[in-house]
ROLO-216712 format. One line per 4 residues: their letters; for each residue x, y, z of N, C-alpha, C. Coordinates in steps of 0.05 Angstrom, whole numbers, plus 5000, padded with zeros to 4 digits. Layout:
REM residues N
a> X,Y,Z,X,Y,Z,X,Y,Z  ...
This chain:
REM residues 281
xxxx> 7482,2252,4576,7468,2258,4551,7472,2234,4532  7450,2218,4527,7463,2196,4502,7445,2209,4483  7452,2199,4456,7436,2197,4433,7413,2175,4426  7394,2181,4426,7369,2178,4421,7372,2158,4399
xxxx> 7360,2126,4401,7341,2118,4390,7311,2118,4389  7303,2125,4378,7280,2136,4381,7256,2109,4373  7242,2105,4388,7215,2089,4385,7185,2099,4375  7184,2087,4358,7159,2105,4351,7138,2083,4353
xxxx> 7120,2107,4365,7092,2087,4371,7061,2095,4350  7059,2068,4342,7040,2066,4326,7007,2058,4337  6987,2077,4333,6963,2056,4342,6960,2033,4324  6947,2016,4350,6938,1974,4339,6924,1983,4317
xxxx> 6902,2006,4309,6895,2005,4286,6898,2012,4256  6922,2027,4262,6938,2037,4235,6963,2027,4231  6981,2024,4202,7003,2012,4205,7022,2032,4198  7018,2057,4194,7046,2081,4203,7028,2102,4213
xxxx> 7046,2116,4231,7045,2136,4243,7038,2172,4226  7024,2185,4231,7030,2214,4220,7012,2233,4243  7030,2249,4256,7029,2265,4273,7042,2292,4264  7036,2317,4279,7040,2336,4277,7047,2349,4305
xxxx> 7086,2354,4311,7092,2352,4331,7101,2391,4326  7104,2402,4355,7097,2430,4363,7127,2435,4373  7133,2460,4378,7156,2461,4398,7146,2457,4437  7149,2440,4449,7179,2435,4440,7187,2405,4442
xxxx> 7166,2391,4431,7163,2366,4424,7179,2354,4394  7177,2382,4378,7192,2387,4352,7218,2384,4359  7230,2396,4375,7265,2386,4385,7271,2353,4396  7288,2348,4366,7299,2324,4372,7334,2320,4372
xxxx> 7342,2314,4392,7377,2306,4390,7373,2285,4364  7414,2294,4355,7411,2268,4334,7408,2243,4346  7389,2228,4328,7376,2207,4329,7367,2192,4304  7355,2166,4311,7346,2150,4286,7329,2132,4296
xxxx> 7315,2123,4275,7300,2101,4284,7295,2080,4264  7280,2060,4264,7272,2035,4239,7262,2049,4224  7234,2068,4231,7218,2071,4207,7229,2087,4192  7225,2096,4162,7226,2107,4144,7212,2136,4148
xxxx> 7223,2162,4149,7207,2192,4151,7208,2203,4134  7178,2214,4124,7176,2231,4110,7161,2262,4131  7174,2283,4125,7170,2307,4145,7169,2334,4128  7142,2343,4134,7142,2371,4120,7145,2396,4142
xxxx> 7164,2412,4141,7160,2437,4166,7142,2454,4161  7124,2453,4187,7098,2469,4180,7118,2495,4198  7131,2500,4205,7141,2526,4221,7161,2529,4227  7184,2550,4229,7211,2550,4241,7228,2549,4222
xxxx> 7248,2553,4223,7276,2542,4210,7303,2540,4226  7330,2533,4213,7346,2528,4224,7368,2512,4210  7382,2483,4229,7397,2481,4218,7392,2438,4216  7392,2430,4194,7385,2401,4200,7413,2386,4187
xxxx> 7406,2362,4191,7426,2348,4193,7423,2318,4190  7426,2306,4162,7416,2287,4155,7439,2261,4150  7444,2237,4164,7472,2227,4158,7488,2251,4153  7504,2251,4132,7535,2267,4129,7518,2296,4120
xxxx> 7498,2304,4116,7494,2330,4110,7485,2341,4119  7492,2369,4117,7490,2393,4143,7480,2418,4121  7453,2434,4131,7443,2443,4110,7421,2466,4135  7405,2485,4120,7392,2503,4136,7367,2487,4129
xxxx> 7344,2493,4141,7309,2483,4137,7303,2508,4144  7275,2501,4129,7252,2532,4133,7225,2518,4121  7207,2541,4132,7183,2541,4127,7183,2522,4099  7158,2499,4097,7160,2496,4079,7170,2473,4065
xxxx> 7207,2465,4075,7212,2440,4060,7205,2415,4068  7209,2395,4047,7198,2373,4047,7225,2350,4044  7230,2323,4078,7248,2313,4065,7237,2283,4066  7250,2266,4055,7242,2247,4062,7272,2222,4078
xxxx> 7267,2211,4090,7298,2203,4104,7290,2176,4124  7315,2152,4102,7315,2132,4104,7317,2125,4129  7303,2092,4126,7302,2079,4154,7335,2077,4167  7336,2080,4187,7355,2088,4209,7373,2102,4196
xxxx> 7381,2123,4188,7396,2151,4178,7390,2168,4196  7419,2177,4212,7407,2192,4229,7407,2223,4229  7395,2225,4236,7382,2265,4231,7378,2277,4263  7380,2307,4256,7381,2327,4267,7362,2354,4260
xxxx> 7339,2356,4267,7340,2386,4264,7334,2406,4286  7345,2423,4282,7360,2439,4309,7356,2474,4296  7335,2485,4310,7323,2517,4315,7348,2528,4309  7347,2553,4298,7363,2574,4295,7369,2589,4321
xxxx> 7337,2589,4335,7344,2604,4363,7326,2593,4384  7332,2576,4409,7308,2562,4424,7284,2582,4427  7285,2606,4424,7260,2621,4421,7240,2617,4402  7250,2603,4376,7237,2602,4353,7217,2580,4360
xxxx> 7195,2587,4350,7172,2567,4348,7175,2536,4323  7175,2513,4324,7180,2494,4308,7152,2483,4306  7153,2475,4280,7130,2454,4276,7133,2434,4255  7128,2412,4249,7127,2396,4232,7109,2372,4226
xxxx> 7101,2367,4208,7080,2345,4214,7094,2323,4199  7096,2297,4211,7119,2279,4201,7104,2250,4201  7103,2231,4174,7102,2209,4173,7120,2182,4184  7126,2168,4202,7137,2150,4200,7125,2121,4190
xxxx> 7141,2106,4178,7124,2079,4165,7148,2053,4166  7146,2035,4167,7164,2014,4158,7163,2005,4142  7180,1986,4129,7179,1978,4105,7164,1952,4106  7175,1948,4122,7150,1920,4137,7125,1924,4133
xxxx> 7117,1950,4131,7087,1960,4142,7074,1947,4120  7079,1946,4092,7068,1940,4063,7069,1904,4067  7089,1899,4070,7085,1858,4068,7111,1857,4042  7127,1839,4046,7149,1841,4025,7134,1826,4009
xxxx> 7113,1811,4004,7104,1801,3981,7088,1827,3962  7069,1842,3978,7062,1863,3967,7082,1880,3950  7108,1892,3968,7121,1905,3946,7141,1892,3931  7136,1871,3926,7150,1851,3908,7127,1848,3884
xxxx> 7107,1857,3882,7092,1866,3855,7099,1878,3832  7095,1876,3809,7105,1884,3785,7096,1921,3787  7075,1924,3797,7059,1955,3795,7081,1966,3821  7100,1953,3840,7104,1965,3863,7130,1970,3862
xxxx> 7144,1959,3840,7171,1949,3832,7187,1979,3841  7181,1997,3832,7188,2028,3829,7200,2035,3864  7177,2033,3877,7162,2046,3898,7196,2018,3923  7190,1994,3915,7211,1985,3926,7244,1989,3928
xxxx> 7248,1998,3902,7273,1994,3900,7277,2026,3906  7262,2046,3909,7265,2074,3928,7269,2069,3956  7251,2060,3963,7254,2044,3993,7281,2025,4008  7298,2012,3983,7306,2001,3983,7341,2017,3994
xxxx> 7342,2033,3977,7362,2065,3973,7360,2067,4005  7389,2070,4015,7391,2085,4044,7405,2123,4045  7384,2140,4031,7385,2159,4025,7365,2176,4042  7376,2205,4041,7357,2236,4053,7357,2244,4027
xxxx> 7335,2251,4018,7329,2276,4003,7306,2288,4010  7316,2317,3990,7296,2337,3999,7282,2341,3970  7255,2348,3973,7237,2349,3954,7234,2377,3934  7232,2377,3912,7233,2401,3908,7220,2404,3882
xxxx> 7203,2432,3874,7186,2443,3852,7156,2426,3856  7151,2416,3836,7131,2403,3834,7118,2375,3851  7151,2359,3848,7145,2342,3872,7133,2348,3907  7143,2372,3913,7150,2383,3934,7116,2390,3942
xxxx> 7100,2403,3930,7069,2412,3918,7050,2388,3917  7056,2360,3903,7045,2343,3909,7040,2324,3934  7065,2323,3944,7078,2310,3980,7060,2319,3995  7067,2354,3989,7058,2362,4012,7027,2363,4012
xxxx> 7007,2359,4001,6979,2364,3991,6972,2344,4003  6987,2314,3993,6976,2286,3999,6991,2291,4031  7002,2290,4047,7010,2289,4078,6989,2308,4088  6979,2331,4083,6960,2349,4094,6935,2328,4094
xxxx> 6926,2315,4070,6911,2300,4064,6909,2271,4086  6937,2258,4092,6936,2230,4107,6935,2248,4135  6944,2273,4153,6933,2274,4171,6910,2286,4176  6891,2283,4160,6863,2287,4163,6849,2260,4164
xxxx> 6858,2239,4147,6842,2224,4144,6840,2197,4160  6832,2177,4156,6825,2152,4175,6823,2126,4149  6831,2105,4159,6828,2080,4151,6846,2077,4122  6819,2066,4103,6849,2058,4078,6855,2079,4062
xxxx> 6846,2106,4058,6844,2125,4052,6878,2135,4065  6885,2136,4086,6907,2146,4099,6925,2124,4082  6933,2098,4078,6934,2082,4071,6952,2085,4029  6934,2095,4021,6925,2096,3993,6940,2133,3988
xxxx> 6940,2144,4007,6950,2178,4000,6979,2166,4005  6989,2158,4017,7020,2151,4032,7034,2130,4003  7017,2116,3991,7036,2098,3982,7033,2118,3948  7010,2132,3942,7017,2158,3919,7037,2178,3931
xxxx> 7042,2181,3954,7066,2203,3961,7096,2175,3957  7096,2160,3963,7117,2132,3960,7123,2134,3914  7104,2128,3911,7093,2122,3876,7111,2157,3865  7099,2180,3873,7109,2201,3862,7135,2203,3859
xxxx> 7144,2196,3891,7179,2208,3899,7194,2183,3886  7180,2160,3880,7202,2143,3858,7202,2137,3834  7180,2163,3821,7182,2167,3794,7192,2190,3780  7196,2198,3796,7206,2237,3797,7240,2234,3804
xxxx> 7245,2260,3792,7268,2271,3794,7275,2293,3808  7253,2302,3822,7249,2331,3822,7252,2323,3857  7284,2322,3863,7294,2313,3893,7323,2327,3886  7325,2335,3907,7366,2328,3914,7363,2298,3935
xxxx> 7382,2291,3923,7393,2274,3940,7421,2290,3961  7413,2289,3992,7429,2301,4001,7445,2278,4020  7442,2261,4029,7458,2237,4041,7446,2213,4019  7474,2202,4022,7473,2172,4003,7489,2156,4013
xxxx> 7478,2132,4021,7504,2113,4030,7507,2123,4058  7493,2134,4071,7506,2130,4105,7520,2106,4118  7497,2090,4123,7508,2066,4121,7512,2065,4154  7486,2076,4170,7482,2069,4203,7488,2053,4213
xxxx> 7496,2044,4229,7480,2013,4251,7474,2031,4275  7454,2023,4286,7457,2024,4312,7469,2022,4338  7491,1993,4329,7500,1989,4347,7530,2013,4348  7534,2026,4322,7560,2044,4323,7542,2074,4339
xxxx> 7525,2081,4343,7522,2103,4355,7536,2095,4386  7542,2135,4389,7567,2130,4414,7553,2166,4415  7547,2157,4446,7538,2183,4465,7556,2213,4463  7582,2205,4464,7597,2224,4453,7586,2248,4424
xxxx> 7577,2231,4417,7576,2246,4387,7543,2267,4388  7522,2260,4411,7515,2280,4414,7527,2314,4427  7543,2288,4449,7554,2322,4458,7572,2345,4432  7595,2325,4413,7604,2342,4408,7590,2359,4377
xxxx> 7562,2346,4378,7547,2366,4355,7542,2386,4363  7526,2386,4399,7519,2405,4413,7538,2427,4417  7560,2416,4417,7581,2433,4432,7592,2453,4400  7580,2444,4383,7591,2451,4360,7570,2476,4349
xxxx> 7548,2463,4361,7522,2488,4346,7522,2514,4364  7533,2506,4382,7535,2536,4401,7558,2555,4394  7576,2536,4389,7610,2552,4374,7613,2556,4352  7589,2537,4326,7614,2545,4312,7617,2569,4294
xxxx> 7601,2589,4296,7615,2623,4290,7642,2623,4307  7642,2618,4329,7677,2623,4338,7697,2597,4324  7735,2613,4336,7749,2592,4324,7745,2569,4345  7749,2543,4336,7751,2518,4354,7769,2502,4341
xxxx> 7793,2491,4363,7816,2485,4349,7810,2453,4355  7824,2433,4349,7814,2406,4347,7824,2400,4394  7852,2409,4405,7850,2410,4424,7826,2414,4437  7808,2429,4426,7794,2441,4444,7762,2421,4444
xxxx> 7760,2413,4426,7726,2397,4422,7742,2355,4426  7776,2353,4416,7773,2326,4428,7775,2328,4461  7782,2355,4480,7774,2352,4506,7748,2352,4505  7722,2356,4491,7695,2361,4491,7690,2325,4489
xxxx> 7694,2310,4474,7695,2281,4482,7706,2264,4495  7731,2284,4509,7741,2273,4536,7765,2244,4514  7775,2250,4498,7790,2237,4479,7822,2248,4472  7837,2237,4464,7860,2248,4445,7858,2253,4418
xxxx> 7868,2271,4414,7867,2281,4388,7860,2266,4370  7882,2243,4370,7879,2221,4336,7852,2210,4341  7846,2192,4366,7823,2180,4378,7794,2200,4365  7801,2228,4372,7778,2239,4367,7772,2237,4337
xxxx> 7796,2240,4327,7784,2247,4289,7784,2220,4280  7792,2202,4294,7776,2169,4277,7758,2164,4281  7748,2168,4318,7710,2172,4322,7700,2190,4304  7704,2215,4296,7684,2225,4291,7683,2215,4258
xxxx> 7710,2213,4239,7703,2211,4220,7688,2187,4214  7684,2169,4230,7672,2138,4232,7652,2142,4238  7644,2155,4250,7604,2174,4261,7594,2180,4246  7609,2209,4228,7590,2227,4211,7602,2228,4181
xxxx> 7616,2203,4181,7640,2205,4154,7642,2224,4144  7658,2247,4154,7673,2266,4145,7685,2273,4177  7714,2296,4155,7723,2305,4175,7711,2325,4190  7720,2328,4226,7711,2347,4239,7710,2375,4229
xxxx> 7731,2388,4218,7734,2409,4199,7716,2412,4182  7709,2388,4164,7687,2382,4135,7665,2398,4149  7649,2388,4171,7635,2388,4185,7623,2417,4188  7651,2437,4206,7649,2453,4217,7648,2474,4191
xxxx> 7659,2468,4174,7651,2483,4143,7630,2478,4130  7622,2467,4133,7586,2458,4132,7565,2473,4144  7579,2477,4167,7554,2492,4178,7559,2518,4179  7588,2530,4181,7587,2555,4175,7580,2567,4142
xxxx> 7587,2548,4123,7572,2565,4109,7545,2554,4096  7528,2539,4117,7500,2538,4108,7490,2572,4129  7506,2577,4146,7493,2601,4160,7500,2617,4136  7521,2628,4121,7523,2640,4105,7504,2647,4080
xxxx> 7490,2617,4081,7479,2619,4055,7446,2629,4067  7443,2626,4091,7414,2639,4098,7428,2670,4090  7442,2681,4105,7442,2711,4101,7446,2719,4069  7458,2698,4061,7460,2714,4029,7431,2717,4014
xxxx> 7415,2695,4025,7391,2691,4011,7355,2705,4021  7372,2715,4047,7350,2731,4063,7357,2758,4073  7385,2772,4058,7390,2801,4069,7406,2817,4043  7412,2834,4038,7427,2853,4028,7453,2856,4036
xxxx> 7467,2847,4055,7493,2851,4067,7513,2844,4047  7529,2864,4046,7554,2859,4036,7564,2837,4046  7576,2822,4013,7589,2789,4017,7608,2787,4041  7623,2810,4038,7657,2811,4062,7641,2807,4084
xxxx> 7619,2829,4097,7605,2825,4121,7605,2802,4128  7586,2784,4108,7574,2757,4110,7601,2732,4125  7618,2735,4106,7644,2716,4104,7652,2728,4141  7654,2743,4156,7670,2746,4179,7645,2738,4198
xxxx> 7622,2749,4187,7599,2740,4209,7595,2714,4201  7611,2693,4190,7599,2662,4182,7626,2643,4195  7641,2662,4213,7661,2651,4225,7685,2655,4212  7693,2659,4180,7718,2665,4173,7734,2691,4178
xxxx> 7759,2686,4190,7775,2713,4179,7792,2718,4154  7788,2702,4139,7791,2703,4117,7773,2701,4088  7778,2727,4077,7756,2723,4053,7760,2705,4026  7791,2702,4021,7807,2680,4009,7793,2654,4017
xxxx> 7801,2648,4043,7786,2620,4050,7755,2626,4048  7752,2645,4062,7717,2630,4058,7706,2634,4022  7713,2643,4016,7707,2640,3985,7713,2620,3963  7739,2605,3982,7747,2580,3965,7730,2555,3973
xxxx> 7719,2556,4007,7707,2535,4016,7674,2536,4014  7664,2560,4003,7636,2572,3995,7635,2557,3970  7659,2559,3944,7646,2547,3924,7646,2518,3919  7666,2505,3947,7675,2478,3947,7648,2464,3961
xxxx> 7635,2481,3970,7614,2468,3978,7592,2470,3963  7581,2495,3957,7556,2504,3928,7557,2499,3909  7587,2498,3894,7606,2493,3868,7586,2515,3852  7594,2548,3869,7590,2572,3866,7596,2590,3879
xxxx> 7602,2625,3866,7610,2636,3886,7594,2648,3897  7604,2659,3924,7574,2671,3941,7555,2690,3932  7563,2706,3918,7556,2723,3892,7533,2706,3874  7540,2693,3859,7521,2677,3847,7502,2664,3860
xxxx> 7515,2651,3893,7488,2634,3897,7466,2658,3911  7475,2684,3913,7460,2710,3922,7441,2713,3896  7448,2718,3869,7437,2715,3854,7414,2704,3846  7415,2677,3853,7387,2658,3845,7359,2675,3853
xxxx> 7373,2679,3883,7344,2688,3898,7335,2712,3884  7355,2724,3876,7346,2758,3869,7323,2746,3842  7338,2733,3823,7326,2723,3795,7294,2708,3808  7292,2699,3825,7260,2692,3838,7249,2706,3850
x> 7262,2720,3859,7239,2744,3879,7217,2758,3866
């Protein structure tokens, strides 16, 4: 199993890509590539994974995610249907004299940023209108919608920034580190002790926590609290279950800990971030 660099192919007559990939073409190992992605999910949800951040997706969001940053997004259940329709472009694609223009100045120095964010309110409404728009269309028209979706997202605020500073090469990806994501999305509701996943890279202990923190800059633990309570935060935000429930079905046996590492992550308690949704519904 290695990790995917991924090649993307462009037709001789266009200079980025925008396709609309299905399950199970939609399943990608982590991976990265040159171009620059912008990706709206037309279906599914789950769990994605952008450089250092580990977060749920659903119907609907919008991210955009720098050239070679590498990402993950990965079904809640291989039964689930995925869909997404996704831009890739280079930065090359424009001509560095072109975005070295006074009108382009903005639109560069966004480009420039080796960041994931995700789009959100109003930005999120415009993206997505103009990408529905460039995969309909043909010639400079496709062209002209892509660099107003570029123009919006670097005049707007209306983003999280959820990875900053990754800081890829290519040449540091190491095959290892797909297995032990894999090995991690299947377990991690159960306990997994560090013995047990540096035998999953076939490593010693110390060996394993300087690879990984050198991979996904954070610790293996960081990690594995990341994703248990982004599962947490789907059920708080899509059920009625009592919080305690939530906290033992999100892998903790402790409601102490998971309550201290719920707000260390939301910088809120599970209670409140239950709240939001109720206040929008």
């Amino acid at each position: 199993m290695k990790t995917l660099i991924q090649k993307i192919q462009v037709d001789e007559q266009q200079s980025f890509a925008c396709r609309t990939y299905c399950t199970p073409i939609f399943e990608t190992n982590w991976h990265q590539h040159e171009e620059c992605e912008l990706i709206i999910i037309n279906e599914g949800h789950g769990t994605v994974m952008i450089g250092e951040y580990v977060g749920g997706y659903k119907e609907g969001d919008v991210y955009f995610i720098a050239s070679n940053l590498p990402h993950w997004f990965k079904k809640q259940h291989p039964a689930i249907f995925g869909s997404a329709t996704v831009i890739h472009f280079k930065k090359s694609s424009f001509g560095e004299p072109f975005l070295q223009l006074p009108e382009i100045k903005k639109i560069q120095q966004f480009l420039h940023k080796q960041q994931g964010i995700q789009l959100q309110q109003a930005l999120k409404t415009v993206v997505t209108n103009a990408i529905s728009a460039i995969d309909k269309s043909k010639g400079f028209q496709r062209l002209q919608l892509l660099l107003q979706c570029l123009q919006s997202m670097s005049t707007s605020t209306k983003y999280s920034i959820i990875s900053h500073d990754f800081s890829a090469e290519i040449s540091d990806i190491n095959p290892a580190i797909e297995e032990i994501i894999d090995f991690t999305f299947k377990h991690y509701l159960e306990t997994v002790t560090l013995p047990q996943i540096a035998a999953v890279a076939n490593m010693s202990i110390p060996t394993f926590c300087r690879f990984f923190k050198k991979n996904i800059k954070k610790t293996y633990f960081d990690f594995l609290q990341d994703l248990r309570i982004s599962h947490a935060c789907k059920i708080l935000s899509s059920s009625n279950k009592p919080v305690m429930d939530i906290c033992y079905e999100s892998g903790y046996n402790s409601w102490a800990h998971f309550s201290k590492q719920f707000k260390r992550v939301k910088k809120m308690t599970p209670t409140q971030y239950r709240n939001q949704f109720e206040k929008t519904a």
